[in-house]
C-alpha positions as CSV (number, residue, x, y, z in Angstrom):
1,X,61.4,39.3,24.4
2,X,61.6,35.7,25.3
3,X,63.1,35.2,21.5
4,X,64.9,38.3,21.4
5,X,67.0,36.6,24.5
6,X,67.4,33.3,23.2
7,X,69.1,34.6,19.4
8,X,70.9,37.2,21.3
9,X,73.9,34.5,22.4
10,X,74.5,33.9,18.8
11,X,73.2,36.8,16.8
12,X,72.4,40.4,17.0
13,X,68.8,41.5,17.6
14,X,66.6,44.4,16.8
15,X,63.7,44.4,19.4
16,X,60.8,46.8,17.7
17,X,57.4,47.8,20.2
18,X,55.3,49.8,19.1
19,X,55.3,51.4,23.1
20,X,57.6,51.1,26.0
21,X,58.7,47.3,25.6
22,X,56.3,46.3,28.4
23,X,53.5,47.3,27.3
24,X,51.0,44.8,25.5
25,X,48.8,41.9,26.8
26,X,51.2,40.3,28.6
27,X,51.6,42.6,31.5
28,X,47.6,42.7,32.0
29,X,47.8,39.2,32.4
30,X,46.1,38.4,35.9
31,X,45.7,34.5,36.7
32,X,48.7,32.5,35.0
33,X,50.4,30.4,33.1
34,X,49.6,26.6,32.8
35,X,51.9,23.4,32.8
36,X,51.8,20.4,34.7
37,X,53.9,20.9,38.2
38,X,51.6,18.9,40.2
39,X,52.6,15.1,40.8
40,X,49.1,14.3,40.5
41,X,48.5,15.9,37.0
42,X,49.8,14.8,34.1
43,X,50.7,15.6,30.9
44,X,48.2,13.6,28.9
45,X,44.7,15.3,31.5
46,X,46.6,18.6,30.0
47,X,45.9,17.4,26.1
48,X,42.7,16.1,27.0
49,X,41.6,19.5,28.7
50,X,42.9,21.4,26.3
51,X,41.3,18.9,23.1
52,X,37.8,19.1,24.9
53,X,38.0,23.1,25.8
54,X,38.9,23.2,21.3
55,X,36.1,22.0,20.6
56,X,37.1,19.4,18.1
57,X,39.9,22.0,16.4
58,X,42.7,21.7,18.1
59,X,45.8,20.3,15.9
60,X,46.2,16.7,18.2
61,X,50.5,17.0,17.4
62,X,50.9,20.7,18.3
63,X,48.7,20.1,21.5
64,X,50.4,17.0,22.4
65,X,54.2,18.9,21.5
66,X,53.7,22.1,23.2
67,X,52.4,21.2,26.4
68,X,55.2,18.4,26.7
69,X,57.4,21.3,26.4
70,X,55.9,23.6,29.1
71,X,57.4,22.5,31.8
72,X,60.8,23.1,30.4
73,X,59.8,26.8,28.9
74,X,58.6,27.2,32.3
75,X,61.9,26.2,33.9
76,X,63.5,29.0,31.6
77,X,61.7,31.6,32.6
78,X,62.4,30.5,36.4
79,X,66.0,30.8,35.6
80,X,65.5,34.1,34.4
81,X,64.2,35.4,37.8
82,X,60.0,35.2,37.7
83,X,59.1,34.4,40.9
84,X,56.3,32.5,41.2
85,X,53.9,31.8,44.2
86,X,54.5,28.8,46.8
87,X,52.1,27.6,48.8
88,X,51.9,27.9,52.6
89,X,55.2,25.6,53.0
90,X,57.0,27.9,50.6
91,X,58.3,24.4,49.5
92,X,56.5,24.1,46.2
93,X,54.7,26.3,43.8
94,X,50.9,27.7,44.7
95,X,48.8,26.3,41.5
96,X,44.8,27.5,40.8
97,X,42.6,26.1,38.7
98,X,40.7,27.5,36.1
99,X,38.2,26.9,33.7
100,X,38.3,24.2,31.4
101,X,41.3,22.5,33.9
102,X,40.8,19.4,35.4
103,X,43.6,19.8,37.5
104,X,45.3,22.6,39.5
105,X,48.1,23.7,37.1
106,X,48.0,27.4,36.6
107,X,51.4,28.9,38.2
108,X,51.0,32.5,39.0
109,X,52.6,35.3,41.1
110,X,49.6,36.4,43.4
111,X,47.5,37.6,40.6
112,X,50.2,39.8,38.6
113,X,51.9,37.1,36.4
114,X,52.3,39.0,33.6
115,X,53.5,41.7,35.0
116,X,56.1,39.7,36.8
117,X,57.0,37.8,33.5
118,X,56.9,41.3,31.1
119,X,59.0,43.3,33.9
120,X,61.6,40.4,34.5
121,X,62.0,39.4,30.7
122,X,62.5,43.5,29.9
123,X,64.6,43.8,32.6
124,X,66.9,40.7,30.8
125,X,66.6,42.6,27.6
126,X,67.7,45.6,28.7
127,X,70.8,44.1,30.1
128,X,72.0,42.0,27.3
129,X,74.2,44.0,24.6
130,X,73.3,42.1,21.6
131,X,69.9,43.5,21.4
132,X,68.8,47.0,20.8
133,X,65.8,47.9,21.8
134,X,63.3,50.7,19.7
135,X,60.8,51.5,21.5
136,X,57.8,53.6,19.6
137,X,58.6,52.4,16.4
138,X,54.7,51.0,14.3
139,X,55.4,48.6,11.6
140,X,53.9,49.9,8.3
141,X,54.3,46.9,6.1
142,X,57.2,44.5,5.6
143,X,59.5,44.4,2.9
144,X,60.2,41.4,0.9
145,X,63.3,40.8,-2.1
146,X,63.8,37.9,-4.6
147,X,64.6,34.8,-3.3
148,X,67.6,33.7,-5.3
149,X,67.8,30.2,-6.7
150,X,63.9,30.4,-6.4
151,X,60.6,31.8,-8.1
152,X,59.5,32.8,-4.5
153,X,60.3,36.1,-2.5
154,X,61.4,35.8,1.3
155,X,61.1,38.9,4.0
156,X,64.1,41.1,4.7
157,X,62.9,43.8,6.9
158,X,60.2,46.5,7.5
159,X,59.0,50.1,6.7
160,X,58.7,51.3,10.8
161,X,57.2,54.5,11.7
162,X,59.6,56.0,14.5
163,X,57.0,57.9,16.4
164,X,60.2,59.6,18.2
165,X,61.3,61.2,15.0
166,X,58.3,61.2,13.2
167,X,59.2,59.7,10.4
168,X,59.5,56.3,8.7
169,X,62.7,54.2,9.2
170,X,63.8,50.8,7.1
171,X,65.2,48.1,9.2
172,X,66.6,45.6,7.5
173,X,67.3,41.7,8.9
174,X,68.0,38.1,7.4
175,X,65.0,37.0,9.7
176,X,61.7,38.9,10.8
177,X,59.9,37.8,13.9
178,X,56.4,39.0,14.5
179,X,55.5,38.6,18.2
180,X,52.4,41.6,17.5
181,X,49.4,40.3,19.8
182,X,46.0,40.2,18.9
183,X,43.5,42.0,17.1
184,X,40.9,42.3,20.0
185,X,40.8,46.2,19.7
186,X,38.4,45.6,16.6
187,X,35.9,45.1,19.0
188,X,34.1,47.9,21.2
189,X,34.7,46.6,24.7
190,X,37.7,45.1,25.2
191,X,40.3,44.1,28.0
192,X,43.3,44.4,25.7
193,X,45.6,47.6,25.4
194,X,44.9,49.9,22.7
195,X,47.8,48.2,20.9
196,X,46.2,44.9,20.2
197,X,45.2,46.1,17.0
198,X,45.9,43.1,14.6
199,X,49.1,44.5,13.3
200,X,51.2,41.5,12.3
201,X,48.2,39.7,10.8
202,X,47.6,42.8,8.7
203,X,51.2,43.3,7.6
204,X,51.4,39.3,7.2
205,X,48.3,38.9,4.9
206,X,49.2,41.8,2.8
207,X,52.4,40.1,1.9
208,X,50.7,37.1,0.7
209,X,50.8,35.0,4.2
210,X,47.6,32.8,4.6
211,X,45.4,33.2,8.0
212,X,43.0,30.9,9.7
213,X,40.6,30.7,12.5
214,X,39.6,34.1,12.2
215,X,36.0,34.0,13.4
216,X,36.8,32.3,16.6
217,X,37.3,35.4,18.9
218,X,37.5,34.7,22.6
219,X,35.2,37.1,25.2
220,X,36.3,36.8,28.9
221,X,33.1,36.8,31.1
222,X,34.3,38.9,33.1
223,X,35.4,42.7,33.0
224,X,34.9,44.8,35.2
225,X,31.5,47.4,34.3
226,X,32.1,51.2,35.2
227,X,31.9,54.4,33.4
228,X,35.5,55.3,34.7
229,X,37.4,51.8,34.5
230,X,39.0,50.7,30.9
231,X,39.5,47.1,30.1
232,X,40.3,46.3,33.5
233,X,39.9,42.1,33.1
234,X,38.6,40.7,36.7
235,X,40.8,37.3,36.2
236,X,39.2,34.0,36.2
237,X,41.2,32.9,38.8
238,X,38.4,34.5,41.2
239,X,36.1,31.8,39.7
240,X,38.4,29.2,40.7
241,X,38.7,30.1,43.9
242,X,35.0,29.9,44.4
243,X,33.5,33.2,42.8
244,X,30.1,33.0,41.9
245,X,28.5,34.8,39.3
246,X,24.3,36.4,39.9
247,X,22.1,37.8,38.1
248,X,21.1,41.9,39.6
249,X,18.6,40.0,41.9
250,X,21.7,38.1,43.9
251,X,20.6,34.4,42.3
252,X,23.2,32.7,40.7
253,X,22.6,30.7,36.8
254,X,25.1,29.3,35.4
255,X,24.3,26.2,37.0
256,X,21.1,26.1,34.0
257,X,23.8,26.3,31.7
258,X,26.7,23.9,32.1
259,X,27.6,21.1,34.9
260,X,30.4,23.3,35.9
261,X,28.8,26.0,36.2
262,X,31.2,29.1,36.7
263,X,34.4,27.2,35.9
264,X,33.1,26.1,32.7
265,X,35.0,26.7,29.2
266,X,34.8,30.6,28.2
267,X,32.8,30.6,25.9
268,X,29.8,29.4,27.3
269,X,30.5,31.6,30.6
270,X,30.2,34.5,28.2
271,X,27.5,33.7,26.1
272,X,25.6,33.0,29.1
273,X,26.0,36.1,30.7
274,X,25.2,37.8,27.2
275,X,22.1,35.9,27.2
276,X,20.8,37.1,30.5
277,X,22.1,40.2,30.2
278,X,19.4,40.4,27.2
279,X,16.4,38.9,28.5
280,X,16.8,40.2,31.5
281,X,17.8,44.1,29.8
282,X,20.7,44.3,32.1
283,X,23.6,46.3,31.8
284,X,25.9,43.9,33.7
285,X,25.6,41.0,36.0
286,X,27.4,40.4,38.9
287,X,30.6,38.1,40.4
288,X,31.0,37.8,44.3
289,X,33.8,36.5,46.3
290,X,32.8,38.1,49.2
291,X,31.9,34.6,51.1
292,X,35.4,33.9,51.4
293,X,37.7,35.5,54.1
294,X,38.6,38.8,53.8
295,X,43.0,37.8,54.3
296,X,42.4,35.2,51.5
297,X,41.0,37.6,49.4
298,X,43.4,40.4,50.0
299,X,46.6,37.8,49.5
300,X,45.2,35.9,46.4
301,X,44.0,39.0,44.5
302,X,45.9,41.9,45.4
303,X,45.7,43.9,42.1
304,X,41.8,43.1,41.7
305,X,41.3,44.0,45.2
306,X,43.6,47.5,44.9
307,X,41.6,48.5,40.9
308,X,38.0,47.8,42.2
309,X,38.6,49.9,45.4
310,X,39.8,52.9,42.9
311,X,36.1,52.7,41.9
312,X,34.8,52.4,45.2
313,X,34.1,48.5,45.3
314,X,35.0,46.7,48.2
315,X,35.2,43.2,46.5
316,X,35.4,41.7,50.2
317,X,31.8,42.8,50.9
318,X,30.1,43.0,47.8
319,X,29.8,41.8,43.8
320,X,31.9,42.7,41.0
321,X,29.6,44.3,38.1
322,X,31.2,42.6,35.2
323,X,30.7,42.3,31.5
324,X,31.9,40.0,28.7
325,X,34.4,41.7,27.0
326,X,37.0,40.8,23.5
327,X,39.6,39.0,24.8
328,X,41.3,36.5,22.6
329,X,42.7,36.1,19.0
330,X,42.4,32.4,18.7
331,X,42.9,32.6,14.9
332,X,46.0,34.2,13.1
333,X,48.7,34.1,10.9
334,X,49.5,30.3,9.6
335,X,52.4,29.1,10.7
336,X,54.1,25.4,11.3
337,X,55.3,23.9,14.7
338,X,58.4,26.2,14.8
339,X,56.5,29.4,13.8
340,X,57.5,29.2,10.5
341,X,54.9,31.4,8.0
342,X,53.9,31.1,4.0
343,X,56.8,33.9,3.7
344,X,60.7,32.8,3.8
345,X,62.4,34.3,6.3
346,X,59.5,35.3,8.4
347,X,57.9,34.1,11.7
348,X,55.3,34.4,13.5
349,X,54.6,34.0,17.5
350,X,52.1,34.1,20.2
351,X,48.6,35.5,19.7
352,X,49.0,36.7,16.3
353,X,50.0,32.9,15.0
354,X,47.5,29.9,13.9
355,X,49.3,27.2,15.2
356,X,46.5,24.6,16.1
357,X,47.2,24.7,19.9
358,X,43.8,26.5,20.5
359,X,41.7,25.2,18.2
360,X,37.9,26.8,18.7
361,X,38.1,27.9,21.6
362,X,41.4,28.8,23.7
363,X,41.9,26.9,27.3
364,X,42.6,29.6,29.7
365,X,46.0,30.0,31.1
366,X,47.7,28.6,27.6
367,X,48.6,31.8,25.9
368,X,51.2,32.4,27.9
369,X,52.7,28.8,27.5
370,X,52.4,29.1,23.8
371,X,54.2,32.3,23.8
372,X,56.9,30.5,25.6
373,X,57.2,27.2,24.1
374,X,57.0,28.7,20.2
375,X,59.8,31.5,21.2
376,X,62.1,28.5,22.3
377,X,61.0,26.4,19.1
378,X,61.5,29.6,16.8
379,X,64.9,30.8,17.6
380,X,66.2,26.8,17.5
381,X,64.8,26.5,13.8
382,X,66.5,30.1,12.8
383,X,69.6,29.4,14.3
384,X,69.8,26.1,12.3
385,X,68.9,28.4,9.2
386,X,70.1,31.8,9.8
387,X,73.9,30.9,8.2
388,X,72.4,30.0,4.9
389,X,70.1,33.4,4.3
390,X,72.3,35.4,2.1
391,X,72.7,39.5,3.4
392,X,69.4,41.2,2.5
393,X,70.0,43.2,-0.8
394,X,69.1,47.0,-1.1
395,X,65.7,48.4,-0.4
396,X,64.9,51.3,-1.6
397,X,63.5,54.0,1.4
398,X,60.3,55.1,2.2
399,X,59.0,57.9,0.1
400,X,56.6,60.6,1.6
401,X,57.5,63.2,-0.9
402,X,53.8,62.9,-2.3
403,X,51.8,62.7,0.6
404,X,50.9,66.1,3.2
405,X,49.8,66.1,6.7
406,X,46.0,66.0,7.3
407,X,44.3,68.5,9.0
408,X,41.1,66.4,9.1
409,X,42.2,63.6,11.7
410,X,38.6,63.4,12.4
411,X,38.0,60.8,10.2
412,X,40.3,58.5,11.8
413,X,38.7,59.0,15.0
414,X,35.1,58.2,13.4
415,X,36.3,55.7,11.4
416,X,37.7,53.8,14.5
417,X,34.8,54.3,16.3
418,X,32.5,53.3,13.9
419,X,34.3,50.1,12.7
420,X,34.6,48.8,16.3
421,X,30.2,49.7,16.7
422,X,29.3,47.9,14.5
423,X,31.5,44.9,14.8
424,X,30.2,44.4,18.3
425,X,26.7,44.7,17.1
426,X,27.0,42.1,14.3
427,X,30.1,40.2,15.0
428,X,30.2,39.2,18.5
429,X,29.3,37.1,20.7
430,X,26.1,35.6,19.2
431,X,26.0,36.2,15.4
432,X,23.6,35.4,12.4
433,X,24.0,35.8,8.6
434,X,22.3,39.0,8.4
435,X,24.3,40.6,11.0
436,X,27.9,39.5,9.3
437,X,26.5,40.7,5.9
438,X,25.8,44.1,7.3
439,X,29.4,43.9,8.8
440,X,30.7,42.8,5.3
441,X,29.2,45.8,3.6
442,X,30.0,48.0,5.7
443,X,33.7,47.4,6.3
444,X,34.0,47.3,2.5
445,X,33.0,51.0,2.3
446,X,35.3,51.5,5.3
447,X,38.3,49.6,4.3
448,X,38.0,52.0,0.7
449,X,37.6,55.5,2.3
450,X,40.7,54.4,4.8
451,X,42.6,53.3,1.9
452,X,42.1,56.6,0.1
453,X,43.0,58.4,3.5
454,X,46.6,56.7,3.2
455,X,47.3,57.5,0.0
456,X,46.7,61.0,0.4
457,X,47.7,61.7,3.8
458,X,51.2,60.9,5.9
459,X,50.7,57.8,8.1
460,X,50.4,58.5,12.2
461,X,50.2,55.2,14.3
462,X,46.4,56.1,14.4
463,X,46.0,55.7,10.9
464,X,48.4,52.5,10.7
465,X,46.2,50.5,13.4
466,X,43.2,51.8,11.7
467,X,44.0,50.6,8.6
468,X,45.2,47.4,9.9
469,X,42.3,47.0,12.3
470,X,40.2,47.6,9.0
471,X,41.9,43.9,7.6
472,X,41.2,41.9,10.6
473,X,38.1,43.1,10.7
474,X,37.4,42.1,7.2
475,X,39.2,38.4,7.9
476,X,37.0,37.7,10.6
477,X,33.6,38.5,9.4
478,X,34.9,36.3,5.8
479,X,35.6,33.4,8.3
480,X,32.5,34.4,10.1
481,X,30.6,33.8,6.9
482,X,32.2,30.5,5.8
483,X,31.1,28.2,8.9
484,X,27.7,27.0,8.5
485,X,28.0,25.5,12.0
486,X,28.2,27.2,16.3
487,X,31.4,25.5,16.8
488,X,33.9,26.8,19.8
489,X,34.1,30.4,19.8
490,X,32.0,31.2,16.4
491,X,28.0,31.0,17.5
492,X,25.7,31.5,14.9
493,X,21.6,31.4,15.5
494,X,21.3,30.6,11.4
495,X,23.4,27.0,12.3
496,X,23.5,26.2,16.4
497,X,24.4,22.6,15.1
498,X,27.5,21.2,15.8
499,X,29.5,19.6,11.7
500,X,30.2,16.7,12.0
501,X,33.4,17.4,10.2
502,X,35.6,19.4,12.0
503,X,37.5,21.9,9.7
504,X,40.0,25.3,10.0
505,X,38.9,28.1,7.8
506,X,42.3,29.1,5.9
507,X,41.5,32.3,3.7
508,X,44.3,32.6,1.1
509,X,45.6,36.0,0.0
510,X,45.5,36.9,-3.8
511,X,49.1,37.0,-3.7
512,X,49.7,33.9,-1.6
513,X,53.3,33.3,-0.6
514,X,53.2,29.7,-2.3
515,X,54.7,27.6,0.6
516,X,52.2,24.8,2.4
517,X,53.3,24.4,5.9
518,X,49.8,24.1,7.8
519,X,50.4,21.1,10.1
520,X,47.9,18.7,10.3
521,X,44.8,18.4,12.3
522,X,45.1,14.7,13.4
């Protein structure tokens, strides 16, 4: 959206979502978005935060450009009408801290940010004439033509399933922007929308665009544990406010684990808890706020408050049972500091782009700045470009005269099921080589019955995320495979010893687009 409104002075826009235009990650987003605001922060304890939470993989330029920039992207989205919390003087914006920050920098609005940023950005959208909006319309796969004057092909458009209709639609453009999300809904427990199924690295790698990072998949510590609640995320902002986290006997532990103790980085928050959880046989451990006063609780974290209280927890008297849970993409589609790809003509933005910012391990609060700050850098680099693509020349429509409906969706429902099992049993949060192999074989058989399915059968956005979940799936157990090192993210009990080289893992497509844009690391 953020993009769509930035080309839209100059150019017209399709804006494509797969649901209503709000719905994705965004608008679960709980505790923030960071930036330096605070006179006593800076700009440089931001680069050093985010370096350190990396874990040695973070691209030093992209850090260094993008946070510079976040105080401007913020600015923007001011001007568009978020309204962010002030502090008790209403004279100056209410920042939290969070793990991994050595500062209080994370701007928020109570402890529905994203919802305030989705709803006021849509809101924008809606309004502006140059874009039209298509809501319920799945990407299938991207088209590509001849680049002329060039041995290389460049992206002009997209087979789209219009779930309205029923049917598949060609849209056609000079420039494609994916802005798809992650691919956490590979994974059996999840806080991400059942959307977040790896599309635009699917459709990207397919078409001969290179990914990176795969392996590294963030777990937030903390989601809420009951039978009736789905991916509700308990937002670390609770932690830094003062939350602790216990074990089912009330005694808190990560203090045996980290200095910081429950406002250390991610990662080691949730393999912590996944360690206990397993010695001690646990189902879930527990995070209490109660200790603080009830009016604090009730103005800082409204929404938690509100969603625990559905399932009868008073989070004012008593512990949260929470559970680690897939949260973060930190890998993606490779891309330079603009968001160009390996593809002319197409870019790629937020979580589904490898841009370096995150390196091993994302830094919490900076998705939303990079989803910001890369929007802003995108649309300047295609406006500079856009007047010398040429018109995109005839593609020929989608053909479904071969294909019938199935009357066995069952296998897409087992299939789904059974892909997300076992890559929580052998690809999660702690891993070893004999897991990832079992993954590897089995997603190979997988990947080959789905295929055959789509041949055969006319696609439904079921099939279309299963088939693209299938890809991811496959990328991240390869990248699994190929670090011989627990680095970040990626925790292996075959290597717990930190390289001491510090390198990306770039897979490269059979048919790899051709163009070298990776930035560098130092």
């Amino acid at each position: 959206m953020t993009i769509a409104l930035q080309l839209a002075a100059n150019h017209r826009v399709a804006l494509l979502s797969k649901d209503q235009l709000q719905t994705g990650s965004t608008q679960l987003a709980q505790g923030g978005i960071a930036a330096v605001f605070d006179p006593s922060d800076s700009i440089d304890a931001h680069v050093a935060d985010t370096l350190k939470a990396g874990a040695g993989l973070c691209h030093d330029n992209v850090v260094h450009s993008t946070l510079e920039r976040g105080p401007a992207a913020l600015q923007w989205l001011i001007d568009q009408g978020v309204e962010f919390s002030k502090d008790g003087s209403g004279d100056s914006f209410h920042l939290t801290k969070e793990g991994g920050h050595s500062h209080r920098r994370i701007l928020h609005t109570a402890d529905a940010t994203g919802q305030a940023i989705s709803g006021t950005l849509a809101n924008r959208a809606r309004e502006t004439p140059d874009i039209d909006i298509f809501e319920h319309h799945v990407v299938v796969d991207l088209t590509t033509q001849a680049d002329s004057g060039s041995r290389s092909l460049r992206c002009n458009g997209a087979y789209v399933l219009d779930k309205n209709r029923d049917r598949v639609c060609l849209f056609q453009a000079k420039i494609v922007v994916l802005a798809t999300g992650g691919a956490s809904k590979v994974y059996l427990y999840t806080s991400n929308p059942d959307g977040a199924s790896g599309d635009g690295i699917a459709v990207a790698w397919r078409k001969g665009c290179r990914v990176a990072n795969m392996e590294f998949n963030q777990f937030h510590p903390t989601c809420l544990f009951h039978p009736r609640a789905k991916s509700f995320l308990v937002s670390e902002a609770l932690r830094g406010e003062g939350a602790r986290l216990l074990l089912p006997d009330g005694s808190r532990f990560m203090h045996d684990f980290h200095a910081d103790a429950e406002l250390a980085p991610r990662d080691i928050v949730a393999r912590a808890i996944d360690h206990e959880m397993k010695r001690l046989g646990a189902d879930c451990v527990y995070l209490d706020i109660s200790h603080k006063p009830t009016e604090f609780i009730h103005n800082h974290f409204p929404t938690v408050t509100a969603r625990c209280l559905d399932f009868g927890i008073d989070i004012t008297k008593e512990p949260i049972p929470v559970v680690p849970a897939a949260h973060y993409t930190c890998g993606g589609i490779v891309t330079d500091i603009n968001g160009r790809t390996d593809l002319n003509n197409l870019y790629a933005i937020g979580e589904c782009a490898f841009t370096g910012l995150h390196g091993a391990n994302r830094m919490a609060s900076n998705s939303l700045l990079e989803c910001l700050v890369f929007a802003h850098s995108a649309a300047t680099s295609i406006c500079s470009e856009i007047s010398k693509v040429p018109a995109p020349s005839y593609t020929k429509a989608w053909d479904s005269s071969r294909v019938t409906y199935s009357d066995e969706d069952v296998v897409i429902s087992h299939n789904w099921d059974e892909l997300r099992r076992f890559m929580w049993d052998y690809v999660g949060i702690v891993r070893t080589r004999k897991r990832l192999e079992r993954a590897e074989h089995r997603i190979r058989l997988l990947h080959r019955e789905i295929q055959e399915y789509y041949r055969n059968y006319k696609v439904s956005r079921d099939l279309l995320e299963l088939r693209n979940l299938a890809v991811t799936a496959d990328l991240i157990i390869r990248s699994a495979l190929l670090r011989k090192e627990s680095r970040g993210l990626h925790y292996t009990l075959d290597h717990p010893e930190l390289s001491p080289v510090a390198k990306d893992t770039i897979l490269v497509p059979m048919n790899f687009a051709g163009q070298d844009i990776i930035v560098s690391k130092n």
